[in-house]
C-alpha positions as CSV (number, residue, x, y, z in Angstrom):
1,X,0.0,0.0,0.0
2,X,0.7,3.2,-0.6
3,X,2.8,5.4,2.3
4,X,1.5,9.0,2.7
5,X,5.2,10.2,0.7
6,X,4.8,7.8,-1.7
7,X,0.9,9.7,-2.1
8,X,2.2,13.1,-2.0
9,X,4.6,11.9,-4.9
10,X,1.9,10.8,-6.9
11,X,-0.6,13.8,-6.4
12,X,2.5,16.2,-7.9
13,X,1.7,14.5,-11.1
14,X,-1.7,16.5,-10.8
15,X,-2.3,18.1,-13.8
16,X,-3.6,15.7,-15.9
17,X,-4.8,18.0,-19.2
18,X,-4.7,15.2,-21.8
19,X,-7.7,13.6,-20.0
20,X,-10.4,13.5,-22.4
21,X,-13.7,15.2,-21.1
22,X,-16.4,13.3,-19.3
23,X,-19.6,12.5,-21.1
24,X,-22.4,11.2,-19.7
25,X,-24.3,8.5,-21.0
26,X,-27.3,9.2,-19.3
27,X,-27.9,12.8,-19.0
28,X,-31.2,12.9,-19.6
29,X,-31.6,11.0,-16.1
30,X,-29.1,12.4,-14.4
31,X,-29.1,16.1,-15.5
32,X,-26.4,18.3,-17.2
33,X,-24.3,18.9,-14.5
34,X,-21.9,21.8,-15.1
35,X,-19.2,21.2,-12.1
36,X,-19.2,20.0,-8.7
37,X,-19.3,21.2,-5.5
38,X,-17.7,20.6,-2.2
39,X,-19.4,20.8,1.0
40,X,-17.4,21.5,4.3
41,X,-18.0,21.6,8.0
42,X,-15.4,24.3,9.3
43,X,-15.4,24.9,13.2
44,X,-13.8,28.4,12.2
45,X,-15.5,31.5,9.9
46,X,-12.4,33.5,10.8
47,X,-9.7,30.6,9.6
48,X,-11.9,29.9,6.5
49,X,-12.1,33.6,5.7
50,X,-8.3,34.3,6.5
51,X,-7.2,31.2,4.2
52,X,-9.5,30.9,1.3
53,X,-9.9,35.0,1.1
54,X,-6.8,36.9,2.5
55,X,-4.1,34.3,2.1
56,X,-5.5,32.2,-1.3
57,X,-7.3,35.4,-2.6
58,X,-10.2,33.5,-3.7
59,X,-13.5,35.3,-5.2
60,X,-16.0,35.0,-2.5
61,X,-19.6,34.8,-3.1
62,X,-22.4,35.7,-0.8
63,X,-23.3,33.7,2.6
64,X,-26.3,31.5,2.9
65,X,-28.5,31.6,5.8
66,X,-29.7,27.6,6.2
67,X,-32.3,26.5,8.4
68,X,-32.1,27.3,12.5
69,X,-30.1,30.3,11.5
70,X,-26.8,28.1,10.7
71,X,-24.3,30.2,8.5
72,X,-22.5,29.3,5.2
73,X,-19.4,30.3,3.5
74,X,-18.7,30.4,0.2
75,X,-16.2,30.7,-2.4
76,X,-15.4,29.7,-5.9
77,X,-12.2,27.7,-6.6
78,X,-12.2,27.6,-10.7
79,X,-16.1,27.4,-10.8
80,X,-16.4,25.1,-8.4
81,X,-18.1,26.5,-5.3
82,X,-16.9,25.9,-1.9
83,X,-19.2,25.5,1.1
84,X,-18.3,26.1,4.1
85,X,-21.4,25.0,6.8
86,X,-19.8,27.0,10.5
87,X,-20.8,24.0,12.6
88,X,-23.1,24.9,15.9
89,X,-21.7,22.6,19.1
90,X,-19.3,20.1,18.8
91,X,-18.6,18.3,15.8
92,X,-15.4,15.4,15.5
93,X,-12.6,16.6,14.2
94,X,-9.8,14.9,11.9
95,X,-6.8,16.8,10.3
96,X,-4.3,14.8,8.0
97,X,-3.3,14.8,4.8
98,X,-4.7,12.4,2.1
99,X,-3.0,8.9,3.9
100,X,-4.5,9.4,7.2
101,X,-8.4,8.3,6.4
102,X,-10.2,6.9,3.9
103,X,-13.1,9.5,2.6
104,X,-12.5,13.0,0.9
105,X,-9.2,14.4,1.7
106,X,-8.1,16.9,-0.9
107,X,-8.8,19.8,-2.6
108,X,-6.6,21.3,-5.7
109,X,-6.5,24.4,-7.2
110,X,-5.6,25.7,-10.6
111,X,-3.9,29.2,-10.7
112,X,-2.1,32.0,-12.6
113,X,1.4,31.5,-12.0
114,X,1.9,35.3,-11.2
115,X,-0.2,34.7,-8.4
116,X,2.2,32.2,-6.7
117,X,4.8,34.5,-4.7
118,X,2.0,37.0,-3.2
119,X,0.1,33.9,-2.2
120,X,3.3,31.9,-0.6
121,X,3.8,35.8,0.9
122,X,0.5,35.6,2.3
123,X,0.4,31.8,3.8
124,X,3.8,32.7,5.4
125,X,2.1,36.1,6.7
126,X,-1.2,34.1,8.4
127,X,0.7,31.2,10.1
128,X,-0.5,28.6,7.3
129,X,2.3,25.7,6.0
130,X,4.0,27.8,2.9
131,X,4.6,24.6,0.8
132,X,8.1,23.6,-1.1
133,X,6.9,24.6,-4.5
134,X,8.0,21.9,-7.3
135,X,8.5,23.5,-10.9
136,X,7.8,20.6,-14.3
137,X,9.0,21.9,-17.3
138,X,9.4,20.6,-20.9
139,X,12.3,19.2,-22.0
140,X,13.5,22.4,-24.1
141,X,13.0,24.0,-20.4
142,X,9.8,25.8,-20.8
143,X,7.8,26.4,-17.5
144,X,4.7,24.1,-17.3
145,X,3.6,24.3,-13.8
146,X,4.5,24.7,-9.9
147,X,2.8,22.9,-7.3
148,X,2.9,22.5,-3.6
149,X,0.6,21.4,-0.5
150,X,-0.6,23.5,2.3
151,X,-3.5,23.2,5.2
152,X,-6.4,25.4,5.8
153,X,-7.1,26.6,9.2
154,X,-9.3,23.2,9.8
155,X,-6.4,21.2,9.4
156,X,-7.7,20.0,5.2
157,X,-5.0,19.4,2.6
158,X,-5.2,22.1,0.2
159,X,-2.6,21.7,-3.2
160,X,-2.1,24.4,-5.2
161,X,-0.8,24.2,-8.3
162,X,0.2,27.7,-10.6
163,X,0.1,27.4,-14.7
164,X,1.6,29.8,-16.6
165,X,-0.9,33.1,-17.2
166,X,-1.1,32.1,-21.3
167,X,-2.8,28.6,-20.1
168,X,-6.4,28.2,-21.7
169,X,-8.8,29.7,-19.8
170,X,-10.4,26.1,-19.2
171,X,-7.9,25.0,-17.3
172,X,-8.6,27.6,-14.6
173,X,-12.4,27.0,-14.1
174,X,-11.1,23.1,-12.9
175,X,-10.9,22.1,-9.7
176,X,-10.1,18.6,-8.5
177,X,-11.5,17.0,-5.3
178,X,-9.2,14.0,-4.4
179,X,-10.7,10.7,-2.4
180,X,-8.5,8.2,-0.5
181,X,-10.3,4.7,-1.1
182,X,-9.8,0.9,-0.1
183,X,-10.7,-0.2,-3.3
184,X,-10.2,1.4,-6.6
185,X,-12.4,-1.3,-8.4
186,X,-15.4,-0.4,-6.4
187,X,-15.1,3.4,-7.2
188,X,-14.5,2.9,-10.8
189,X,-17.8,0.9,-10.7
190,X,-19.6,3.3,-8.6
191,X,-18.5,6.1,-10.7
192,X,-19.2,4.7,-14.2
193,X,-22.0,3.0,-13.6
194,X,-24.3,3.9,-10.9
195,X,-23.5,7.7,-11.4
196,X,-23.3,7.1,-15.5
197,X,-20.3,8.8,-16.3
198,X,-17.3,7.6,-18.5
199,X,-13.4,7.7,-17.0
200,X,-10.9,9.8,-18.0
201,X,-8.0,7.8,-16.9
202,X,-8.4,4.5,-15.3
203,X,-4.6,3.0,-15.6
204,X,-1.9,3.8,-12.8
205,X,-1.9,4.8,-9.3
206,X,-4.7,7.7,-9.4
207,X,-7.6,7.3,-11.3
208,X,-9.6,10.7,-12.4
209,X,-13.3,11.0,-13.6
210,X,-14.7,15.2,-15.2
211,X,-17.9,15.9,-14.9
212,X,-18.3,19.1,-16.2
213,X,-15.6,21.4,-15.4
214,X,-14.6,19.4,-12.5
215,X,-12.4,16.9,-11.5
216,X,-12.3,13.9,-9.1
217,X,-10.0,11.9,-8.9
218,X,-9.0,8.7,-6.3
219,X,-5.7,6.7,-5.2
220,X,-5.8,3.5,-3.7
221,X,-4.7,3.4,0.5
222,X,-5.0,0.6,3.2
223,X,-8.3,-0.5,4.3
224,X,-7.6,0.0,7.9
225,X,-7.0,3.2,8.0
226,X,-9.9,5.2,9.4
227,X,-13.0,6.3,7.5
228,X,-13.6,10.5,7.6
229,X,-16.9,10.7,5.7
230,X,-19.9,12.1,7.3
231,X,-22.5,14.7,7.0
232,X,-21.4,18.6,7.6
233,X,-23.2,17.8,11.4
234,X,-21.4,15.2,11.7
235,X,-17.4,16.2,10.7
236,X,-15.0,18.7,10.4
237,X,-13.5,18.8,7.1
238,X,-14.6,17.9,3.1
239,X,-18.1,16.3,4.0
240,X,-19.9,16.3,0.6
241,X,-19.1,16.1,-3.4
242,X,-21.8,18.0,-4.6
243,X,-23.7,18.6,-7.9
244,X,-26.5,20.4,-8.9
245,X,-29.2,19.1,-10.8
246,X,-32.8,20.0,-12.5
247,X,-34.4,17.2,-10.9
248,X,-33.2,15.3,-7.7
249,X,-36.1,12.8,-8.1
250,X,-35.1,11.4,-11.4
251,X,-31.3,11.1,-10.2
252,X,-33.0,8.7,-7.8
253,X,-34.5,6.8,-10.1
254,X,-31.9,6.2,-12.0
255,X,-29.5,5.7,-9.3
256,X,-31.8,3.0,-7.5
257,X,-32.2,1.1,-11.1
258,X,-28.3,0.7,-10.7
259,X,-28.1,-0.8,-7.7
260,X,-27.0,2.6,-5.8
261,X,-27.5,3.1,-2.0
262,X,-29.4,6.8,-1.2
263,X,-28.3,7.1,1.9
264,X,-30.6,9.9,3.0
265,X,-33.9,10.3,0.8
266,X,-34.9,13.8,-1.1
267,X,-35.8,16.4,1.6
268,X,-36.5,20.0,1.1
269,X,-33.7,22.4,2.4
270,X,-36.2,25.0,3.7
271,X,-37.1,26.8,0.7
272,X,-33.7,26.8,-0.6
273,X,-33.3,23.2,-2.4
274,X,-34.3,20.0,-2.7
275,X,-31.5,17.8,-1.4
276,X,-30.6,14.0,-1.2
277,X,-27.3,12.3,-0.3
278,X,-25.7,8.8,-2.8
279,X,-23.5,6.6,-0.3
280,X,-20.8,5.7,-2.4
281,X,-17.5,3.1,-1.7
282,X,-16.1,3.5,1.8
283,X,-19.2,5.4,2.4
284,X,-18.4,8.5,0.9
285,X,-20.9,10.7,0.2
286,X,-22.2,12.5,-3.0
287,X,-25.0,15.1,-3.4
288,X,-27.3,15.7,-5.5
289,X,-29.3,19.2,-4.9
290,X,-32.1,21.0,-7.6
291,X,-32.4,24.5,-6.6
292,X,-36.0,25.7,-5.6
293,X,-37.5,27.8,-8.5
């Protein structure tokens, strides 16, 4: 199995542009999806607000009240929202980079290069880990990318990786959300058939599935490590892989007809959303939410 250096070896090679795009093969069940989401727990407004806005300088987008008055964070990494739920009482907590639990343990970003020294200026500044970038180039010598791994103020492994400014715009709006599984077979299956999307890269050590303008991708660590996966009352950290869809009642249709386990049935979200939650391997969780009209 895989030892957390040998994983932070392997997540350098993140920037995996020759996958080809992710079609569905059932969108008419499952909705055209655009990117995903990640939900959060954070025990902290002040650290998320001092690490995704001052020190990563991420756009941030208007709060959400939720039900019982419970406040939500959010910014957009690529076009990928970010939700951060401030928990109420006391919720478990695990830190650890992607080799201490099984569950969702990672989230990468895609930059502009000359955004990379005000940001490591700005980690350093806060008190965050100011990673040891890495630099790839070609083998003429030309700059491809820079990449390192730092923690947000709830302990979650953040990489961030800086392309040069002339990179297509595309490649920007990405983000990638990385699970640590006991079995790569299972979440290939999961993936490709109960959620009806086609892999982009199935061979090697980390396997990666778009949807969208997103990106998840998986590695392969021991079984008896710990499982992290939860709901945002439940855990600190990366709770939720979310997607929004037109209609969460025919993503249950077609996710029951495939053997897949809803693990909590659709429920309205005040009069915000209709939500339900897809238990996936290891029991991750995945979320599928149409937006009230």
């Amino acid at each position: 199995m895989k030892t957390n250096a040998t994983l932070r070896a392997l997540l350098f090679c993140v920037v995996g542009f020759n996958c080809a795009g992710l079609v569905a093969r059932d969108m008419d069940r499952l909705g055209d999806v655009d990117h995903l989401n990640m939900v959060y727990s954070t025990t902290t407004a002040e650290g998320v607000i001092g690490f995704y806005g001052t020190a990563l300088g991420l756009q941030r987008m208007p709060d959400i009240t939720l039900p019982d008055e419970v406040r939500m964070i959010r910014y957009l990494g690529g076009v990928s929202e970010l939700k951060f739920i401030v928990a109420q009482g006391q919720v478990a907590t695990m830190a650890g980079e992607v080799g201490a639990a099984r569950g969702i343990r990672l989230l990468a970003l895609l930059l502009p290069l000359p955004q990379r020294d005000g940001i490591l200026e700005r980690l350093a500044a806060g008190g965050y880990v100011v990673p040891n970038m890495t630099t790839r180039r070609t083998d003429a010598g030309v700059f491809r990318y820079s990449f390192g791994m730092t923690y947000d103020a709830d302990g979650n492994q953040v990489e961030i990786v800086f392309l040069d400014e002339n990179a297509r715009p595309s490649r920007f709006a990405q983000a990638q959300f990385g699970l640590s599984v006991s079995d790569m077979t299972a979440m290939d299956d999961f993936l490709t058939w109960v959620l009806q999307y086609e892999p982009a890269v199935t061979e090697g050590q980390i396997h990666r599935y778009e949807l969208g303008r997103s990106q998840i991708k998986f590695w392969q660590v021991p079984s008896d490590l710990p499982g992290w996966m939860g709901e945002p009352s439940q855990i600190t950290g990366m709770s939720l892989v979310q997607a929004i869809v037109p209609d969460v009642m025919e993503v249950r249709e077609s996710v029951v007809a495939r053997g897949g386990k809803i693990h909590t049935e659709p429920f309205a979200l005040g009069d915000l959303a209709t939500i339900m939650l897809v238990e996936g391997p290891d029991g991750i969780l995945f979320e599928f939410a149409a937006l009230a009209k």
